[in-house]
C-alpha positions in Angstrom: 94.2 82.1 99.3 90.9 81.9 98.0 89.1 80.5 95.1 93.0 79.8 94.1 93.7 82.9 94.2 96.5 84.7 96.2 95.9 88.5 97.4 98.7 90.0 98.0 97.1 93.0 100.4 95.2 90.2 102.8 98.7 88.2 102.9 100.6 91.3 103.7 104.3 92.1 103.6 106.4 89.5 103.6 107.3 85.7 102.3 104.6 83.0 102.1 104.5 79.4 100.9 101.8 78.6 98.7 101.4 75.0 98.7 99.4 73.4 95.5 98.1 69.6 95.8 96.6 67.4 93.5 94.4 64.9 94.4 93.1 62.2 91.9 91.3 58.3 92.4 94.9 56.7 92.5 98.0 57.3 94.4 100.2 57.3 91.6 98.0 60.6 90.6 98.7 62.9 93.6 101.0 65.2 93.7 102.7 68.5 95.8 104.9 71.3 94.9 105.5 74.4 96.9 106.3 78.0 95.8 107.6 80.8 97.7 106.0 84.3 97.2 107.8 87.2 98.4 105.2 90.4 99.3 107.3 93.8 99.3 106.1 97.6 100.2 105.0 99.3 97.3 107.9 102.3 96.4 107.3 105.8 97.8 106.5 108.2 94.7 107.1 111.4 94.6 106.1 112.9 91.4 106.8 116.5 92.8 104.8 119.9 92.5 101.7 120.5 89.9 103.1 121.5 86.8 100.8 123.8 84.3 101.6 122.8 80.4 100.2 124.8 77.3 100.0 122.7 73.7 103.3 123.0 71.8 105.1 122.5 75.3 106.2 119.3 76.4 107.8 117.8 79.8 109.2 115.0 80.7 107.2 113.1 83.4 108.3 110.0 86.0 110.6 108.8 88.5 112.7 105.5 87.3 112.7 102.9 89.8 114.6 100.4 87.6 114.2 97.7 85.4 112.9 95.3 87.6 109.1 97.5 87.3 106.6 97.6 84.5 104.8 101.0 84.0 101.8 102.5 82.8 100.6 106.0 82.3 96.9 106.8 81.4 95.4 108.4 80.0 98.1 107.3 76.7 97.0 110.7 74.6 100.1 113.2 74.2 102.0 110.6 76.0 105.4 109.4 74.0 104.9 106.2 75.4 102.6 105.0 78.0 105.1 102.1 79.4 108.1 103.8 80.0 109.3 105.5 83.1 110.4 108.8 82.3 107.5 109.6 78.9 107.3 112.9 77.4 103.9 114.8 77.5 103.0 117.1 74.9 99.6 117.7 75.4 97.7 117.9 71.9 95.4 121.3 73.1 95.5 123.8 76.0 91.9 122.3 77.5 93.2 119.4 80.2 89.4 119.4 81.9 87.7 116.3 82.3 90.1 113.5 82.2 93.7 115.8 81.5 95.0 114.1 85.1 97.3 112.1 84.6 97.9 109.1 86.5 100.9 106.9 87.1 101.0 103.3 88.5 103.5 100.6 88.5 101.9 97.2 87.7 104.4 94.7 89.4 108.0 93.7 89.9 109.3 91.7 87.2 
């Protein structure tokens, strides 16, 4: 840790024991407690090919990796929902240039 704060990429992959203490003028003041934090590979993704979409089209877009992931699409326009797995796109004109990629990323397991 540093500056309190736990990085989960210097850590690396697997459990560690992050151990907070407080310290104060009496004994009666201190105190420990210990918490176990469990660092897992991030899921392979595979999306699949490059899809071309014209407005009035949609497709539906994702892999589900279950409940126990949050996700988040971006950019959110023509999007059905941006924290779902498995959103529609519809895109709203046929122009996708500067900024149509779309992006997907998984914040963390629940």
């Amino acid at each position: 840790m540093v500056n309190a704060t736990f990085d989960p990429q210097k850590a690396g992959i697997g459990q560690h024991t992050i151990t907070y203490r407080i310290r104060g003028n009496l004994e009666c003041l201190n105190g420990e407690a210990n918490r176990v934090i469990r660092v897992e590979n991030s899921p392979l993704l595979d999306l699949g090919e490059d899809k071309q979409l014209l407005k009035g089209n949609s497709l539906t877009l994702g892999v589900d990796l279950g409940n126990d992931y949050f996700y988040q699409w971006a950019p959110i326009e023509g999007i059905s929902a941006a924290n779902v797995p498995k959103p529609t796109f519809m895109p709203e004109n046929d122009d996708l240039s500067g900024g149509g990629n779309l992006k997907w990323g998984l914040c963390c397991r629940r």
